[in-house]
Residue frames as qw, qx, qy, qz and C-alpha x, y, z in Angstrom:
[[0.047, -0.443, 0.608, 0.657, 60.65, 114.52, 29.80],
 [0.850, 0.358, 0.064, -0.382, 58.33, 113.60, 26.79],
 [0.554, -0.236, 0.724, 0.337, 59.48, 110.57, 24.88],
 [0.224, 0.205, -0.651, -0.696, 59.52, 110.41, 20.61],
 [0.786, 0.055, -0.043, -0.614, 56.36, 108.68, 19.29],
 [0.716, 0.281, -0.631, -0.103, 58.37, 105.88, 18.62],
 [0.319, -0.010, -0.859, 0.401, 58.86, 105.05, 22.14],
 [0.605, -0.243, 0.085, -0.753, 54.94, 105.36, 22.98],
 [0.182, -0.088, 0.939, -0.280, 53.77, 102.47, 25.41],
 [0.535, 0.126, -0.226, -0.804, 51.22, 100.48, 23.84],
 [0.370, -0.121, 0.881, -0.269, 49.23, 97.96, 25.44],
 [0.550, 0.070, -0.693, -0.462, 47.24, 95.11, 23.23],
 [0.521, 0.064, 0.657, -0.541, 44.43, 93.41, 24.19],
 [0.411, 0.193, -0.640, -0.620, 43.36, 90.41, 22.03],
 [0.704, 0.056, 0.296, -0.643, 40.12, 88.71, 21.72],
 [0.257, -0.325, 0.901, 0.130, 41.06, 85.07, 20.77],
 [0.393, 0.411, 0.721, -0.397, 37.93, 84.26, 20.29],
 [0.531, 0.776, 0.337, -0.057, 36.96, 86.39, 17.23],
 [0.367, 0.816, -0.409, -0.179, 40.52, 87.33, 15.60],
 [0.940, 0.273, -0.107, 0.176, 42.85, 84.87, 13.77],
 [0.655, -0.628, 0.189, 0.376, 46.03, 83.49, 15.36],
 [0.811, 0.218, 0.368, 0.400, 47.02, 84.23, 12.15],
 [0.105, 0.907, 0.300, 0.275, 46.97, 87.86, 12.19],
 [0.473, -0.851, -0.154, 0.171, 48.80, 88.68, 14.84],
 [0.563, -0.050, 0.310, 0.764, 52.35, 88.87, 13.20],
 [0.148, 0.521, 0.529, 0.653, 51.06, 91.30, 10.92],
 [0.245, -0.821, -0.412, -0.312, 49.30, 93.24, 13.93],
 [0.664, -0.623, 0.038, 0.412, 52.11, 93.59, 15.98],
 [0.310, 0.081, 0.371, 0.872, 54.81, 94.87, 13.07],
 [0.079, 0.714, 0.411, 0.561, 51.81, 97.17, 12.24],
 [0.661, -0.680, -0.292, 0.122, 51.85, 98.52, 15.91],
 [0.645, -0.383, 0.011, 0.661, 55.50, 98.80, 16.18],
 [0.317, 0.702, 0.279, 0.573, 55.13, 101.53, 13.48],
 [0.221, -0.750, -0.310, -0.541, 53.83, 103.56, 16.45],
 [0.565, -0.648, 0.296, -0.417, 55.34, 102.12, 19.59],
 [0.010, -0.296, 0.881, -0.370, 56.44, 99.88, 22.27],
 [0.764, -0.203, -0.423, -0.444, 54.06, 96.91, 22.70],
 [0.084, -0.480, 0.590, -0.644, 54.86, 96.65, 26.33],
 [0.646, 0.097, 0.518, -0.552, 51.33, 95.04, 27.60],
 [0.501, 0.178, -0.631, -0.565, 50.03, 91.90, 25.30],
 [0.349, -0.070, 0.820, -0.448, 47.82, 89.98, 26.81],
 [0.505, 0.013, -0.596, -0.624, 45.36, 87.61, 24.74],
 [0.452, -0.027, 0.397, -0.799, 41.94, 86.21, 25.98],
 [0.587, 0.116, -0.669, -0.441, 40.39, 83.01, 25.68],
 [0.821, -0.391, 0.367, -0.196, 39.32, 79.63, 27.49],
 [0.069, -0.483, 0.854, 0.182, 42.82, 77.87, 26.99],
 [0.459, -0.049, 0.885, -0.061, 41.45, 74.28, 27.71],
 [0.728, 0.512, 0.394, -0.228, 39.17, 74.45, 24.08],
 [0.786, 0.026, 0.495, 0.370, 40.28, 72.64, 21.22],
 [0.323, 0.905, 0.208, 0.180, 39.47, 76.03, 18.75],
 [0.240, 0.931, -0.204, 0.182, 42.55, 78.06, 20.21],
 [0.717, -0.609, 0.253, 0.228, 45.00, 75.62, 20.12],
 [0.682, 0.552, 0.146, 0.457, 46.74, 77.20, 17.37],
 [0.068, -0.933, 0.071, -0.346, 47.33, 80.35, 19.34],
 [0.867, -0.480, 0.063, 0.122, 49.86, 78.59, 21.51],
 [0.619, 0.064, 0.194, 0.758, 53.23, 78.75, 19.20],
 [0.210, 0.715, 0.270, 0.610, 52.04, 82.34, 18.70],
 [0.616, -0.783, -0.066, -0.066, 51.78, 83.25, 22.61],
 [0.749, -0.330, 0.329, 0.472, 55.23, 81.67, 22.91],
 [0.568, 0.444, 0.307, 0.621, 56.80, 83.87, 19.62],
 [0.059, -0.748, -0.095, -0.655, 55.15, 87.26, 20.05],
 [0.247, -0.020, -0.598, 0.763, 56.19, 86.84, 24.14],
 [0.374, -0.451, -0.013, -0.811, 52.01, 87.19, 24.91],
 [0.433, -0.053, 0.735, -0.520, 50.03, 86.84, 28.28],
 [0.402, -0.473, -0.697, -0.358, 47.34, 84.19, 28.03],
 [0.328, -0.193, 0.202, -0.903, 44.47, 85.08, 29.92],
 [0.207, -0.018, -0.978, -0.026, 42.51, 82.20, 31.00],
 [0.398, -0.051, 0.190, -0.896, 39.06, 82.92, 31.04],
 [0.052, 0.009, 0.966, 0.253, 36.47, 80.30, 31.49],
 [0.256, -0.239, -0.332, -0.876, 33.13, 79.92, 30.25],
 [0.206, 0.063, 0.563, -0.797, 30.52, 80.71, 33.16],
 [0.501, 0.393, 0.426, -0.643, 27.28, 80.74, 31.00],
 [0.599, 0.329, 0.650, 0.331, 26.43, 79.01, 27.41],
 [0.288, 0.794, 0.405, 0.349, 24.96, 82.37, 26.41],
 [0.112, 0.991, -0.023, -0.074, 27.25, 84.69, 27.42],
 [0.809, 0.335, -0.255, 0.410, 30.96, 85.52, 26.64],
 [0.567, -0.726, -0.089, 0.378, 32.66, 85.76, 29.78],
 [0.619, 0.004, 0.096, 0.779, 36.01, 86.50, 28.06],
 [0.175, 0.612, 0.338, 0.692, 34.66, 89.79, 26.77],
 [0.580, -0.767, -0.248, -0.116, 33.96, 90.73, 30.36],
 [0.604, -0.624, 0.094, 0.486, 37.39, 90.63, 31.71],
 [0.579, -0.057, 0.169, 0.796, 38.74, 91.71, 29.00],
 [0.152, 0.672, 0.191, 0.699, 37.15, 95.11, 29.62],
 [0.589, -0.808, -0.020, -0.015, 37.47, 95.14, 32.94],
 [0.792, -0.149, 0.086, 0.586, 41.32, 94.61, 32.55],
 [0.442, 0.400, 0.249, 0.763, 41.55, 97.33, 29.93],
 [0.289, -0.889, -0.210, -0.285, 39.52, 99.66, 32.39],
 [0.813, -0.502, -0.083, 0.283, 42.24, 98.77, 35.10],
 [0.675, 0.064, 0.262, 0.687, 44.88, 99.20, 33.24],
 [0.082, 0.643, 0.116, 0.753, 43.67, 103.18, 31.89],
 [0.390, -0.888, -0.049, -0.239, 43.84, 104.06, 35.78],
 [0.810, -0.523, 0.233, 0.128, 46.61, 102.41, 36.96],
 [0.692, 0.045, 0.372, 0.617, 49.07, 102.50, 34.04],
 [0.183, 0.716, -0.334, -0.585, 50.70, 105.22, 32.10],
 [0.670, 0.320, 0.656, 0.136, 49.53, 103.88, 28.53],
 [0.099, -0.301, 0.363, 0.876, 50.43, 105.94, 25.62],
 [0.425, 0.270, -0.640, -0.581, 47.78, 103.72, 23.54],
 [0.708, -0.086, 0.648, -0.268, 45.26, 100.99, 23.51],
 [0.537, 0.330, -0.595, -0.499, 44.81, 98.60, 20.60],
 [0.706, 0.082, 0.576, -0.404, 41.76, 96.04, 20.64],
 [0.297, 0.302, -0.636, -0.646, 41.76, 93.05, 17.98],
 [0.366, 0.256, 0.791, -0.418, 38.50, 91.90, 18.05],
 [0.080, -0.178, -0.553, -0.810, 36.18, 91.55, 15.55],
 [0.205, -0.570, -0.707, 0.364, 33.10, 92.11, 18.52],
 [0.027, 0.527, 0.023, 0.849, 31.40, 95.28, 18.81],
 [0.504, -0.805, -0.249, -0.188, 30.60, 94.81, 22.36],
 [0.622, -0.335, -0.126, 0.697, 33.93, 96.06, 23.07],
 [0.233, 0.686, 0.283, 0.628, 32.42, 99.83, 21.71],
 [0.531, -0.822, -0.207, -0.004, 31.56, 100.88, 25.10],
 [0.633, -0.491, 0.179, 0.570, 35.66, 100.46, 26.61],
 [0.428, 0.089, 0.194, 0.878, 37.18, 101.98, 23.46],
 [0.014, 0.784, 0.341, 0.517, 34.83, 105.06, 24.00],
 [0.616, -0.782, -0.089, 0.026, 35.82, 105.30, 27.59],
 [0.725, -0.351, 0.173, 0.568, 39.44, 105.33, 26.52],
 [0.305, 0.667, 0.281, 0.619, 38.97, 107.97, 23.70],
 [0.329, -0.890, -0.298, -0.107, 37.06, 109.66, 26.44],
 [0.578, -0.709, 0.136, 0.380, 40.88, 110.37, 28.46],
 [0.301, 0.829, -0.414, -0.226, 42.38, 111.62, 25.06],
 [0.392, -0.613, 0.665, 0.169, 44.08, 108.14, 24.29],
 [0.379, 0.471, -0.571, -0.556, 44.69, 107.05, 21.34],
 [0.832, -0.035, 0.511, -0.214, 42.44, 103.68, 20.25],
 [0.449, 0.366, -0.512, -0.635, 43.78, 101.42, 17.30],
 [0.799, 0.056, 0.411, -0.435, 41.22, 98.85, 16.36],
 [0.003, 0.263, -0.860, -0.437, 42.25, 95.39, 14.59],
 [0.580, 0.142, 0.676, -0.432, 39.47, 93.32, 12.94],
 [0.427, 0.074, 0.757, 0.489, 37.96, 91.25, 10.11],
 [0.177, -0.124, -0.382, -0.898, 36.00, 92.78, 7.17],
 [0.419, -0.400, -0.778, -0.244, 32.77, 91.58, 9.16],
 [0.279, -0.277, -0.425, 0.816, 33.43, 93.78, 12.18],
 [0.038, -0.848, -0.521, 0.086, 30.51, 95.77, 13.07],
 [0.106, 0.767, -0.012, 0.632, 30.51, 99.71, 12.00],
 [0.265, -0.897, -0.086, -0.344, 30.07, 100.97, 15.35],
 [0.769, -0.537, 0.112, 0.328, 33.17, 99.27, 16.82],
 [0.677, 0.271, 0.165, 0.664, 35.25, 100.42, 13.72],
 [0.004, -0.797, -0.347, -0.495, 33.83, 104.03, 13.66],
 [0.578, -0.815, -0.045, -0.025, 34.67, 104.34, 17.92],
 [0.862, -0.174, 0.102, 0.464, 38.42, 103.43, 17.21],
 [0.055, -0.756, 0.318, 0.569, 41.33, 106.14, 16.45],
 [0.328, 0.603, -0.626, -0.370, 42.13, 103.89, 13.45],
 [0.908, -0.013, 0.378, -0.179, 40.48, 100.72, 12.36],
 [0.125, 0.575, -0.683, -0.434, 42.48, 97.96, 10.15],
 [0.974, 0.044, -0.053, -0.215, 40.90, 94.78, 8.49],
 [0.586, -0.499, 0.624, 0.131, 43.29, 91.86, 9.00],
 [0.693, 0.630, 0.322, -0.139, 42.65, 91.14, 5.80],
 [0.017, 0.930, -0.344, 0.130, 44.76, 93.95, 4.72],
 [0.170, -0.777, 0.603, -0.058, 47.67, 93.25, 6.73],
 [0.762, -0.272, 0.578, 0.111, 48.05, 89.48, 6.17],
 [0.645, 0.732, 0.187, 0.115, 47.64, 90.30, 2.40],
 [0.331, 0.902, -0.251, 0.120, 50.60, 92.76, 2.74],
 [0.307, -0.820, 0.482, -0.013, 52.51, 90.73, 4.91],
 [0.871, 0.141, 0.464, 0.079, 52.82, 87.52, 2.71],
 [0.619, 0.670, 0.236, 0.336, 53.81, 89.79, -0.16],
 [0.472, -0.827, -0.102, 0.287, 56.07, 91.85, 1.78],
 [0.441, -0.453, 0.435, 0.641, 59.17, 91.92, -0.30],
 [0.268, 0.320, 0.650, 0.635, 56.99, 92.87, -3.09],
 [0.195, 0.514, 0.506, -0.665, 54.79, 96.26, -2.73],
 [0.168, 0.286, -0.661, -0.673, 54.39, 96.23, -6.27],
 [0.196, -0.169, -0.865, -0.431, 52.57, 92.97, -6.20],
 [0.014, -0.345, -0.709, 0.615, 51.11, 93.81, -2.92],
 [0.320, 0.352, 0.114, -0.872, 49.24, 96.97, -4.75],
 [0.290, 0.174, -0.784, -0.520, 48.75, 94.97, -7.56],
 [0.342, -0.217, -0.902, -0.147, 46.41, 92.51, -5.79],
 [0.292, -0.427, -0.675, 0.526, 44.99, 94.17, -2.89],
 [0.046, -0.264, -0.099, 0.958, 44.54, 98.21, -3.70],
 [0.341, 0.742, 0.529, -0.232, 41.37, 99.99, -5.22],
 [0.365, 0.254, 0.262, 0.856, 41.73, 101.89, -8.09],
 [0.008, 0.089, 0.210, -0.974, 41.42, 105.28, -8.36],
 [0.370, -0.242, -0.259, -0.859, 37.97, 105.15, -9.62],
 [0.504, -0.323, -0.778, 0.193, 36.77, 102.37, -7.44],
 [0.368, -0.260, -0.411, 0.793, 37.95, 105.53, -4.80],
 [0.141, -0.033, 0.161, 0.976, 36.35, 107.89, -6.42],
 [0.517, -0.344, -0.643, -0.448, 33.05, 106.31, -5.91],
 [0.508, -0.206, -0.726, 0.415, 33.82, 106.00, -2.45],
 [0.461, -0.722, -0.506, -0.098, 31.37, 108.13, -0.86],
 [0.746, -0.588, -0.102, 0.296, 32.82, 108.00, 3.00],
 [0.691, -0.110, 0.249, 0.670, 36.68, 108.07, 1.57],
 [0.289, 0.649, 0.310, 0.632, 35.97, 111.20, -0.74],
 [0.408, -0.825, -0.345, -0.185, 34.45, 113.03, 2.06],
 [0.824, -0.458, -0.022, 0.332, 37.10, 112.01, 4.60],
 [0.695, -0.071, 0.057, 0.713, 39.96, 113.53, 2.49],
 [0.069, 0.629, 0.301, 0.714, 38.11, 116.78, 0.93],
 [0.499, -0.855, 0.019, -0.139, 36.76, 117.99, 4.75],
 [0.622, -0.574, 0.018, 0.532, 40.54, 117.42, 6.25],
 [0.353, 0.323, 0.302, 0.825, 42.00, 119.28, 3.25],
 [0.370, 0.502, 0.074, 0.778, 39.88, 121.87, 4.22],
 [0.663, -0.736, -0.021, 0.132, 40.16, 122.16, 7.63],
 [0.725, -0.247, 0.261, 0.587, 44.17, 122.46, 6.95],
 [0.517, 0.524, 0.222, 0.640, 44.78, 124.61, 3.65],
 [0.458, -0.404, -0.065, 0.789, 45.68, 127.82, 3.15],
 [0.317, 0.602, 0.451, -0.578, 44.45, 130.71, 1.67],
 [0.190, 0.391, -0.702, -0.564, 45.59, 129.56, -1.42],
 [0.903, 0.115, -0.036, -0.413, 43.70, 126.07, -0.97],
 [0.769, 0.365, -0.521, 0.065, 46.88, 124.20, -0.41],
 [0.710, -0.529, 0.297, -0.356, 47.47, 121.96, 2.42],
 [0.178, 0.561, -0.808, 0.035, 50.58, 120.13, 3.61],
 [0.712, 0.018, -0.634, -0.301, 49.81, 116.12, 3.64],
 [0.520, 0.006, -0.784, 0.338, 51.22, 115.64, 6.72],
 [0.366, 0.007, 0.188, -0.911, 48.58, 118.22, 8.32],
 [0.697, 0.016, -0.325, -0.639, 45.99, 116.26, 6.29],
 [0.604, 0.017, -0.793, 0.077, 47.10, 112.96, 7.57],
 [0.046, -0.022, -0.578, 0.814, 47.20, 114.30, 11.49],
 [0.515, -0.021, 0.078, -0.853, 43.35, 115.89, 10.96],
 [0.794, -0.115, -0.298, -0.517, 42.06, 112.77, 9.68],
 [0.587, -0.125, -0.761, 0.247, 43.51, 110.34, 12.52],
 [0.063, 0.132, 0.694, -0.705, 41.94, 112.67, 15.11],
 [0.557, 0.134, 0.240, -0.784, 38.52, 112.77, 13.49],
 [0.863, 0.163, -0.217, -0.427, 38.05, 109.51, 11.69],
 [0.920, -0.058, 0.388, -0.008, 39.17, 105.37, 11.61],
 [0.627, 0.732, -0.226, -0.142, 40.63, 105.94, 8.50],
 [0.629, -0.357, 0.623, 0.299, 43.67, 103.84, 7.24],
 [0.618, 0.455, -0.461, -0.446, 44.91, 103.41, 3.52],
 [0.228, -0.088, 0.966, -0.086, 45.79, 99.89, 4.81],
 [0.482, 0.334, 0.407, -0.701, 42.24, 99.70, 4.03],
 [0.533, 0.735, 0.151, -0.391, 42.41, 100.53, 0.32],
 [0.922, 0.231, 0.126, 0.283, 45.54, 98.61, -0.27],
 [0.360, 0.822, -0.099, 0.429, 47.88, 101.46, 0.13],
 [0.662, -0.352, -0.277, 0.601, 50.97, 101.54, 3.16],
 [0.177, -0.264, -0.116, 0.941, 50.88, 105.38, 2.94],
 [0.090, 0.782, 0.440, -0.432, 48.69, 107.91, 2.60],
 [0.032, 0.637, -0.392, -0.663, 50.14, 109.24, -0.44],
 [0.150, -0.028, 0.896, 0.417, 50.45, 106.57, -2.48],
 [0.116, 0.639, 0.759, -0.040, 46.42, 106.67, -2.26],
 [0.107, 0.755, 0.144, -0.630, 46.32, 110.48, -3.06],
 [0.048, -0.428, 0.570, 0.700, 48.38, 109.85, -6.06],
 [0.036, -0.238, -0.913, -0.328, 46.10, 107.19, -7.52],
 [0.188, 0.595, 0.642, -0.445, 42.80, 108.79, -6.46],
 [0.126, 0.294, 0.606, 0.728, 43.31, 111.62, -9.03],
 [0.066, -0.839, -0.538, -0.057, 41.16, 114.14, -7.07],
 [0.401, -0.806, -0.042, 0.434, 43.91, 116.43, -5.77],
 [0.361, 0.839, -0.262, 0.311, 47.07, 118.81, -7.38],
 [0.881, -0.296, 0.044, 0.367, 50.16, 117.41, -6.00],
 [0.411, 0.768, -0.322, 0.371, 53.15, 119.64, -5.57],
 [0.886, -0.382, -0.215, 0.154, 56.22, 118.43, -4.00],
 [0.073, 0.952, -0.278, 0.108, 59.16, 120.40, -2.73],
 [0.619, 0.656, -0.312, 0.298, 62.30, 119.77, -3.38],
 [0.008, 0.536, -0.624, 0.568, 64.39, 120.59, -0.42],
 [0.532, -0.304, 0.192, -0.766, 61.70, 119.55, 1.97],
 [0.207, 0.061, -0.895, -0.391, 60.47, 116.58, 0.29],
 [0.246, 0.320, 0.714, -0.572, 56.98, 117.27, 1.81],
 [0.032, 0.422, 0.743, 0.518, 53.52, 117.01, -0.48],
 [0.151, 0.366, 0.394, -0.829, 51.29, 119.45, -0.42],
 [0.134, 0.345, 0.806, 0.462, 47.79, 119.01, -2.52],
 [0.300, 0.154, 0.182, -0.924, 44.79, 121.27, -3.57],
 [0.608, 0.442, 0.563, -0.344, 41.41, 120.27, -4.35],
 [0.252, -0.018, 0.515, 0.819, 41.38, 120.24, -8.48],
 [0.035, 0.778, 0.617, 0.116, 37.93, 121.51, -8.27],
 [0.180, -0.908, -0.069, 0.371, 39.54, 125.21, -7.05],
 [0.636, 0.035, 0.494, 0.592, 42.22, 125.00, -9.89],
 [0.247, 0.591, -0.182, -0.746, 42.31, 128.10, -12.27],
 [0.780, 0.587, 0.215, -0.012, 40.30, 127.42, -15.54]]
């Protein structure tokens, strides 16, 4: 029997080492959006003085430590098991989902190898995170982002207010322009109009993308402010559908 999305098993693998214990609230509530966080297991050498903040956070969020110590000055063991775990774990579990928060990019290799079986990667990490680990994920998110929205939580008002790009900011964006104009038309219709939640679906199987990103908790909210599309919303339905305004009748 298939199960709803909301009860997808999703196992977390965190890289103590290079993501803030502060994040993790924020990465987990972002998570549950999508799933069951079933597996949490977080990586580190306990016995140094650097992650003993992560301790009340282990004990809150109900994660494994992993106790990894360090074998060699110049290398990072931790990064070692934790891709050898996360290999284990895609053969040996039924995993709906992986989700790495690391801000490393020598964890690119494992989240390609888990794309590779059609499973879905989301990546957590800071605005310093190397392209090529963001770029390999189903969906990357700066932590940035999410600690920003979760301090200001009972406000999304101020939340946009401090955190979001404006539309023209967006409209400069290159990447982000691209990203929404190719899924739009991969999706429309032979009118040129394409239902958002189509558009949203195309671009989490072909890109990182996130409006978390850009200061936005939906993917609308950032269409409205971008100011690139026709917006028509239906009534009954309550579904958006947008057209390029470049194909618009003069």
């Amino acid at each position: 029997m298939s199960r709803n999305k909301h009860e997808d098993r999703i196992a977390l693998f965190i890289d103590c080492d290079n993501i803030s214990y502060r994040s993790i609230d924020s990465i987990i509530n972002e998570l549950s959006k999508y799933g069951i966080v079933n597996i949490r297991q977080a990586y580190g050498n306990w016995t140094k003085e650097n992650l003993k903040n992560w301790e009340d956070k282990l004990l809150e969020f109900a994660i494994k430590p992993i106790q990894q110590f360090d074998y060699s000055k110049n290398k990072n063991a931790t990064d070692i098991l934790m891709t050898i775990d996360a290999i284990d774990l895609l053969h040996t579990k039924d995993i709906d989902a992986f989700a790495f928060a690391t801000s490393d990019s020598d964890f690119t290799p494992v989240v390609m190898r888990v794309q590779e079986e059609g499973i879905k990667v989301f990546g957590f990490g800071e605005k310093k995170t190397p392209k090529p680990f963001m770029v390999a994920c189903s969906q990357f998110i700066f932590t940035e982002k999410l600690m920003s929205n979760v301090t200001k939580e009972n406000s999304e008002e101020s939340i946009e207010k401090t955190t979001r790009k404006s539309g023209k900011e967006m409209r400069q964006d290159t990447w982000l322009v691209n990203v929404l104009r190719t899924a739009l038309e991969q999706t429309m219709d032979e009118y040129g109009w394409a239902n958002l939640a189509d558009i949203g679906q195309y671009i989490n199987n072909s890109t990182s993308f996130s409006p978390i990103n850009f200061g936005y908790k939906k993917l609308s909210n950032l269409i409205n402010e971008i100011d690139l599309f026709d917006i028509y919303v239906d009534e009954d339905s309550k579904t958006m559908s947008i057209r390029d305004k470049r194909l618009a009748p003069i």
